[in-house]
BAMIVO-338545 format. One line per field, with one value per residue: residue in one letter; residue number from 1; y negated, x, z negated of N, C-alpha, C in turn. Coordinates in steps of 0.02 Angstrom, whole numbers, plus 50000, padded with zeros to 5 digits. Each point is the difference from the previous one (the first is absolute). Layout:
BEGIN
residu <- c(a ...)
num <- c(NUM ...)
nv <- c(Y ...)
nu <- c(X ...)
nw <- c(Z ...)
cav <- c(Y ...)
cau <- c(X ...)
caw <- c(Z ...)
cv <- c(Y ...)
cu <- c(X ...)
cw <- c(Z ...)
//
This chain:
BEGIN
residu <- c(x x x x x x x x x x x x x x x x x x x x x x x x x x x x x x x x x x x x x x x x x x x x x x x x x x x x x x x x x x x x x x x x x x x x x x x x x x x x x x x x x x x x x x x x x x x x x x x x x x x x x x x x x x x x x x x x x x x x x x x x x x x x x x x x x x x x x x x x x x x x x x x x x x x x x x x x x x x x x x x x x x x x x x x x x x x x x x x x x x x x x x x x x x x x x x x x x x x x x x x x x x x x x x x x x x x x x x x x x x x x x x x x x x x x x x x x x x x x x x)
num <- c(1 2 3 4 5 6 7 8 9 10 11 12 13 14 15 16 17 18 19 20 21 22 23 24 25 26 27 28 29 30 31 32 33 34 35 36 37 38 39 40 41 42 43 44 45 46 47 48 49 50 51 52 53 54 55 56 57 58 59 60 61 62 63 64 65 66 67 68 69 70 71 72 73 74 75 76 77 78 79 80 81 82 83 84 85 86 87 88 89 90 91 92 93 94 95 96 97 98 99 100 101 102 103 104 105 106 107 108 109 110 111 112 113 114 115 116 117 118 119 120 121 122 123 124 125 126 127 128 129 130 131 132 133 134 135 136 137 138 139 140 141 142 143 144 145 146 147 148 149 150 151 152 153 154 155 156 157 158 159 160 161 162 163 164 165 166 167 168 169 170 171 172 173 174 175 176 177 178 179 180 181 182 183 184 185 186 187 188 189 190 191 192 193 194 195 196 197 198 199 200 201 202 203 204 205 206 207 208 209 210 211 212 213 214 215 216 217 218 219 220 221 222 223 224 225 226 227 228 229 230 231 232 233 234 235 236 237 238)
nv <- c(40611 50020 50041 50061 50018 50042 49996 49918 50010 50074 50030 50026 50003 50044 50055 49999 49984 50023 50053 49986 49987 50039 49979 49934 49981 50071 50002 50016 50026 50008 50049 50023 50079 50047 50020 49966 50021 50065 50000 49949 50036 50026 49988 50014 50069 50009 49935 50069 50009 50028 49998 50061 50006 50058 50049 50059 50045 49955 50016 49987 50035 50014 49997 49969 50052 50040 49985 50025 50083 49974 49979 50069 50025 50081 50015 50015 50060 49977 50040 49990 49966 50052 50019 50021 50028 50042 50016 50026 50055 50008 50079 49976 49971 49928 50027 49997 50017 50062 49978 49968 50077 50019 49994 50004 50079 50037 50004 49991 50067 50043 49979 49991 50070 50029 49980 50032 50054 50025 50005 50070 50020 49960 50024 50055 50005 50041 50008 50056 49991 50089 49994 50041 50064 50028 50012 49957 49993 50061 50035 50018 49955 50068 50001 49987 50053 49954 49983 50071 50022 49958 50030 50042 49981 49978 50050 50032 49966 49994 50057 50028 49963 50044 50075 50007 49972 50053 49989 49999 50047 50062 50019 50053 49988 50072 49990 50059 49981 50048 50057 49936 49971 49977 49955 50012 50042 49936 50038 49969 50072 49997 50051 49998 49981 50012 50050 49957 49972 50065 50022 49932 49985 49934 50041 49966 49985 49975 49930 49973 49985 50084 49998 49950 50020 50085 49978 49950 50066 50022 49951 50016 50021 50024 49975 50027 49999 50051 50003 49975 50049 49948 50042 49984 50080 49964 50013 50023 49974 49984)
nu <- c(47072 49946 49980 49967 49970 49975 49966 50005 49961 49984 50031 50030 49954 49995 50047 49970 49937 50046 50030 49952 49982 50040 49967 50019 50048 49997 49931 49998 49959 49955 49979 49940 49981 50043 50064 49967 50002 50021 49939 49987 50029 49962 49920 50007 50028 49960 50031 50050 49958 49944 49951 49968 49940 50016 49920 50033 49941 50004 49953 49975 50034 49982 49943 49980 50013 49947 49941 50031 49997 49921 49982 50033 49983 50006 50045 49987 49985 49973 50017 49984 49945 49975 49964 49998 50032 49941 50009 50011 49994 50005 49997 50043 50018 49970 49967 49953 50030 50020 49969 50004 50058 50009 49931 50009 50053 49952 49926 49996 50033 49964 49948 50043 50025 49945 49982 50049 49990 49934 49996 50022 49936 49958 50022 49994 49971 50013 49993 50008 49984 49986 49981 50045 50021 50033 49930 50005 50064 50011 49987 49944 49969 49999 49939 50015 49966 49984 50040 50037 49938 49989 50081 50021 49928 49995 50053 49959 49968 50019 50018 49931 49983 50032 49987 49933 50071 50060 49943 49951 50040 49947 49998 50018 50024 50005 49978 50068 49992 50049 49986 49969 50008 49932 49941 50031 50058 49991 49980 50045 50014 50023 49972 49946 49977 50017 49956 49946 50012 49984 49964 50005 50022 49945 49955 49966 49983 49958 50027 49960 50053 50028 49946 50023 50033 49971 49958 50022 50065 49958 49958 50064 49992 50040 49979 50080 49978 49956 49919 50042 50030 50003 50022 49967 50039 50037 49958 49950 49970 50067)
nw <- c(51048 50028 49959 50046 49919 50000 49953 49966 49946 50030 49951 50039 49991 49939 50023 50040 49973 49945 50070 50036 49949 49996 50036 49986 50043 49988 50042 49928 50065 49956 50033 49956 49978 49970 50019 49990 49933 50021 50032 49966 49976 50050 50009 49925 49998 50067 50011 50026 49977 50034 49947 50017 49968 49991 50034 50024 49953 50028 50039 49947 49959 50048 50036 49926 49997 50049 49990 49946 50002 50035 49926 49954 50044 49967 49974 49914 50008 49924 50026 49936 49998 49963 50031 49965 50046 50044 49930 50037 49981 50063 49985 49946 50041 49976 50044 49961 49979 50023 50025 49920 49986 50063 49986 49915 50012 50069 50001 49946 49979 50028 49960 49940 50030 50029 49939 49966 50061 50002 49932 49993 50019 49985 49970 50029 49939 49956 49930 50003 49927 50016 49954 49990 50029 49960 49985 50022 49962 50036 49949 50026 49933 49974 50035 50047 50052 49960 49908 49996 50017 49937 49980 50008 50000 49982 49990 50023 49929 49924 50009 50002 49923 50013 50009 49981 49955 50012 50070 49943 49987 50021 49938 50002 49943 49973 49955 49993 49951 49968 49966 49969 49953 50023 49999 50075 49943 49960 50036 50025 49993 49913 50003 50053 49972 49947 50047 50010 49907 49977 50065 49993 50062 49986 49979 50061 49969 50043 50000 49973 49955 50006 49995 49942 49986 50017 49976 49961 50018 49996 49933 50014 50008 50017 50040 50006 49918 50026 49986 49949 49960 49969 49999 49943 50026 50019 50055 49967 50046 49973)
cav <- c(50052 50020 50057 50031 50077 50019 50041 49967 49974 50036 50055 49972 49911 49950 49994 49986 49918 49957 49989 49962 49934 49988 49963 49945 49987 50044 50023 50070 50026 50077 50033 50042 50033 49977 49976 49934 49979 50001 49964 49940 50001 49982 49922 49975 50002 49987 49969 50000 50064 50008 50065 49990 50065 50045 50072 50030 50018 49946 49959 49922 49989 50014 49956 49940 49992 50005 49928 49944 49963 49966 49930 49977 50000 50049 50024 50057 50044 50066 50025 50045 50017 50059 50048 50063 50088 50103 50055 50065 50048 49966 50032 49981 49926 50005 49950 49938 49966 50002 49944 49941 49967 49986 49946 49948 49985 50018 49940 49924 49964 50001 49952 49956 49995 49987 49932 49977 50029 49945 49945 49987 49990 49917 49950 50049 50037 50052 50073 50066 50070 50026 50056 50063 50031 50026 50077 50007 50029 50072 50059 49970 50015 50021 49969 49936 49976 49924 49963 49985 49999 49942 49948 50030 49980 49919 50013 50022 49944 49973 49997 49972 49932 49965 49991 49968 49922 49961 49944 49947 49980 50025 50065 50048 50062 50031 50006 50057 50026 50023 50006 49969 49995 49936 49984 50037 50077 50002 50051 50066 50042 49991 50065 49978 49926 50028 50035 49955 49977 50059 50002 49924 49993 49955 50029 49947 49941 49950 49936 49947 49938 50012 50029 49933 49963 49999 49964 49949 49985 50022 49957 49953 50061 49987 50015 50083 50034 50016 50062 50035 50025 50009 50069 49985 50059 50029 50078 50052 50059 50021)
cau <- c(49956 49940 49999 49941 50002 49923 49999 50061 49966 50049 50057 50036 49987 49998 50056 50020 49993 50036 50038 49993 49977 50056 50025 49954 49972 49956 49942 49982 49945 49998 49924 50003 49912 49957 50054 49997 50052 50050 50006 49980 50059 50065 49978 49995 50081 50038 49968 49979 49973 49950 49968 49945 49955 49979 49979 50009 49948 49938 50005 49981 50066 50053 49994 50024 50066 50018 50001 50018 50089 50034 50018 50052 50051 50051 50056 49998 49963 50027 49925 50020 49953 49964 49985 50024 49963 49999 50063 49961 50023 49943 49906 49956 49982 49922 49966 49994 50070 50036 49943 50010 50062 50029 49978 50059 50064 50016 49971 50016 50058 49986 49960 50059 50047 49982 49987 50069 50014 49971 50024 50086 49996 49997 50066 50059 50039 49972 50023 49962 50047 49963 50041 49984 50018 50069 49943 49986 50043 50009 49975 49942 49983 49940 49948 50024 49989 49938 50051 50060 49959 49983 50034 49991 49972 50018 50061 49981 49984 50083 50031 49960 49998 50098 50009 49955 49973 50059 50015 49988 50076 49972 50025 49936 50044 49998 50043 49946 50034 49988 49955 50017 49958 49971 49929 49951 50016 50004 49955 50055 50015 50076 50056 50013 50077 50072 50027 50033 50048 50067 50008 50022 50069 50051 49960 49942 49924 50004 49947 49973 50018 50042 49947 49996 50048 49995 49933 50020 50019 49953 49969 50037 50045 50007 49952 50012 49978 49922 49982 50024 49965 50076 49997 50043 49982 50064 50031 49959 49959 50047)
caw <- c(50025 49962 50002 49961 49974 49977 49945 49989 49936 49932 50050 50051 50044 49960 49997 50076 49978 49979 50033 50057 49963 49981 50082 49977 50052 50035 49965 50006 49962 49960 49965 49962 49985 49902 49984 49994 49954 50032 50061 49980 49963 50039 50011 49959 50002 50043 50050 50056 49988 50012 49989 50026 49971 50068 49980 50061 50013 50009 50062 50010 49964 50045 50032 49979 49994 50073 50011 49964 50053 50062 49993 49965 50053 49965 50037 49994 50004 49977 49977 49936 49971 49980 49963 49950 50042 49952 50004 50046 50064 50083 50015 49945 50025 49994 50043 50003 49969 50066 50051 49940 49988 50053 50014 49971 50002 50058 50040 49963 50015 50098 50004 49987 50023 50056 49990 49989 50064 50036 49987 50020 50064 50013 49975 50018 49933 49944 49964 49959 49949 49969 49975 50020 49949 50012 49995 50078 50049 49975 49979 49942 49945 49986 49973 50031 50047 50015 50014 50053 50072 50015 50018 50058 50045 49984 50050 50072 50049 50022 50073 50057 49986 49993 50090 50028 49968 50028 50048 49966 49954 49932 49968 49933 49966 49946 49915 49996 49926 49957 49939 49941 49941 49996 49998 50050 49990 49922 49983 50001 49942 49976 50047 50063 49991 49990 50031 50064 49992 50003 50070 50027 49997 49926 49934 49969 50057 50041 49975 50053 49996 50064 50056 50024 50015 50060 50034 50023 50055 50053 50028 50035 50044 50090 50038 50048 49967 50041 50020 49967 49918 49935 49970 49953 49946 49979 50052 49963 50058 50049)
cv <- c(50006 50078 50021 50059 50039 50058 49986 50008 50043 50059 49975 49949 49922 49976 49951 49929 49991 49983 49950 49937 49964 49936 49959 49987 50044 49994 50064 50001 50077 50025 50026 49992 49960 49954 49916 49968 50027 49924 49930 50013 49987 49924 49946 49981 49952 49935 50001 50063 49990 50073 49997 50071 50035 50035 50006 50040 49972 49962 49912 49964 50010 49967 49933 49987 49992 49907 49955 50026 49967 49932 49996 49993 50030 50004 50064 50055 50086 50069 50049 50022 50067 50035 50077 50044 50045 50009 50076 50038 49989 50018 49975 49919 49995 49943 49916 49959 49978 49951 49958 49961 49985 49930 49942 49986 49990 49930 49940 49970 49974 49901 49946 49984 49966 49901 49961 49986 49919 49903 49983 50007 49938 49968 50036 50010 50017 50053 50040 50039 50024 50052 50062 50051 50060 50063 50020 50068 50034 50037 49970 50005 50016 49964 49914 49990 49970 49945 49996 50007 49923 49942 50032 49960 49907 50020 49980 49920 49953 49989 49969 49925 49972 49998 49942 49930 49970 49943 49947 49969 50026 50055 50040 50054 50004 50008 50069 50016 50072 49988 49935 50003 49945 50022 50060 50067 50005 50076 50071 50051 49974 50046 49988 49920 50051 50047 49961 49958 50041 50009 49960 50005 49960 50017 49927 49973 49953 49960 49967 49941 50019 50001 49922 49982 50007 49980 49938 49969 50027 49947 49922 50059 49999 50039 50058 50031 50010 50058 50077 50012 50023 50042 49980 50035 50041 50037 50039 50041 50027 50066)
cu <- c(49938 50013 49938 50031 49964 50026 50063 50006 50064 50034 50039 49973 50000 50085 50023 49974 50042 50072 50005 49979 50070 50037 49944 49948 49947 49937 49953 49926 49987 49944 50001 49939 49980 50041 50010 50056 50070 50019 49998 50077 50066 50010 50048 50091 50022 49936 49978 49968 49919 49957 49936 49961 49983 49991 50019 49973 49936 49998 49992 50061 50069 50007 50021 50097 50038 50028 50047 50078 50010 49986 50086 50064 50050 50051 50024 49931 50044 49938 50001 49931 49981 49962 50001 49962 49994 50083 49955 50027 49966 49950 49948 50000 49921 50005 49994 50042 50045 49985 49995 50044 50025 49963 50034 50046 50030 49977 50008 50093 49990 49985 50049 50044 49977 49992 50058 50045 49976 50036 50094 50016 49992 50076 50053 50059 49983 50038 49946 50043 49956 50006 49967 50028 50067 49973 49985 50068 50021 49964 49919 50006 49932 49948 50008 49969 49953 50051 50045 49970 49989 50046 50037 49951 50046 50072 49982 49970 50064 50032 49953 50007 50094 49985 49942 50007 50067 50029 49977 50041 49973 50057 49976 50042 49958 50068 49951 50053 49965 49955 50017 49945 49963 49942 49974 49997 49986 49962 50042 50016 50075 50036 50019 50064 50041 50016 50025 50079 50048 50022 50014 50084 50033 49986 49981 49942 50040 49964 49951 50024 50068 49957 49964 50057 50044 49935 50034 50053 49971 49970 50045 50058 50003 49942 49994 49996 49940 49998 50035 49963 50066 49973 50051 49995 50083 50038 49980 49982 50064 50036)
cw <- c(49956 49991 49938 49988 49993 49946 49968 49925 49960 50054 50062 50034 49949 49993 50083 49984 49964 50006 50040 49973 49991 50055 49978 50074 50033 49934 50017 49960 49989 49993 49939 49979 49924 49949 49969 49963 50038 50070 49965 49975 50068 50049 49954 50011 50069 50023 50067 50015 49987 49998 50055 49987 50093 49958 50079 50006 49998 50060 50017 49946 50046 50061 49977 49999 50079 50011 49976 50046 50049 49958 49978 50071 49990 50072 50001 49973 49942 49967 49960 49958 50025 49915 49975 50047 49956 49984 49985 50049 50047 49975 49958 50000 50014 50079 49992 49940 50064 50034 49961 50028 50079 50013 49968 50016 50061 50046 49973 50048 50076 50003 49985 50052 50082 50013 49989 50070 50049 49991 50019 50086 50026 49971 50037 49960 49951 50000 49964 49975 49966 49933 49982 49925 50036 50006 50083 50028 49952 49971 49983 49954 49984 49967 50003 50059 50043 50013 50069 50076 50015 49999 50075 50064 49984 50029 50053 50038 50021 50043 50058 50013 50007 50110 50033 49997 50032 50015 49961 49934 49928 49978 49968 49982 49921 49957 49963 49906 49992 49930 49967 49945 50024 49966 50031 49977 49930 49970 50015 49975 49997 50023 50054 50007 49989 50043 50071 49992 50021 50047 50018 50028 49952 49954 49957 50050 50025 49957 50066 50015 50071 50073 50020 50051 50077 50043 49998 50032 50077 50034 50044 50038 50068 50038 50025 49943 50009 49981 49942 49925 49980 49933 49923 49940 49981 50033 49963 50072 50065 49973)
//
């Protein structure tokens, strides 16, 4: 299989490349923004493994990447790259941040994925795993709500992209973890961890290296798996 990552370099995706590298036979390519030494580092480990520089806030950087999936002939479609939203209460959310960031995190993914689509339509097969967050279900978290509105809409396409693609032997499920420690939160307050540890049904994090590992049985899974978001938070929201 070919399979693309986007936002592969560090944190959970950096963890989902090196799961899936793990299958000599499959090749995996990887986006990533600044990251170089992380990304050359994973080129380096795996032969079958391919870096490629995306700004997804850049239109002529994105477009380049459009292209290059209808050369690698992916099979698979995982979409992990983002960027750091307002943590902000709504009212005090600034406009044009707001409109930054949906444009990065929201339309970028639209543009990947739509190109990924098209192309699993000519072969009449493909997969989409998106990932998401365990913030989506149940209680908001305060001063979160850019983040969880915007994985919320990518839900919503999900499903659109699992019913609309059917007859063509497409799939589109979400992988939604709980809180972990990566790259993307390093700015965290220490309190806030420990209080999330405390509340935890296991009274620990989740790794990325567990949030791999259900993405890569995803990416060969039975077909009547559709249209779903595996929720990997402990039964915390029940």
């Amino acid at each position: 299989m070919n399979i693309l990552v986007t936002g592969g370099s560090k944190g959970v995706g950096n963890a989902i490349v090196n799961k899936l590298a793990e299958k000599a036979e499959d090749h995996i390519y990887f986006t990533y923004l600044n990251s170089e030494a992380a990304a050359s580092e994973l080129e380096v480990k795996y032969p079958n493994v391919s870096k490629v520089q995306c700004d997804f806030s850049d239109e002529k950087s994105l477009s380049s990447l459009v292209d290059k999936i209808g050369q690698w002939n992916i099979d698979v479609l995982i979409n992990n790259a983002a960027v750091n939203p307002q943590k902000k209460h709504f009212h005090k959310l600034d406009e044009a941040s707001l409109i930054r960031d949906f444009k990065t995190n929201i339309v970028s993914t639209i543009t990947v994925t739509q190109a990924a689509i098209s192309a699993f339509r000519k072969k009449k097969s493909g997969k989409i795993i998106t990932i998401l967050s365990s913030a989506i279900v149940g209680k908001p978290a305060v001063g979160w709500s850019e983040y969880i509105a915007g994985k919320n809409y990518l839900l919503s396409l999900s499903k659109s992209w699992a019913t609309e693609n059917n007859r063509f032997n497409i799939t589109s499920n979400c992988v939604s973890p709980s809180f972990m420690l990566t790259d993307f939160n390093q700015d965290v307050d220490e309190r806030l961890v420990e209080e999330i540890i405390s509340s935890h049904p296991l009274g620990k994090l989740i790794l990325p290296a567990e949030v791999a590992d259900v993405v890569a049985f995803l990416t060969t899974c039975s077909q009547h798996i559709n249209g779903q978001n595996i929720v990997m938070n402990a039964a915390m929201d029940i």
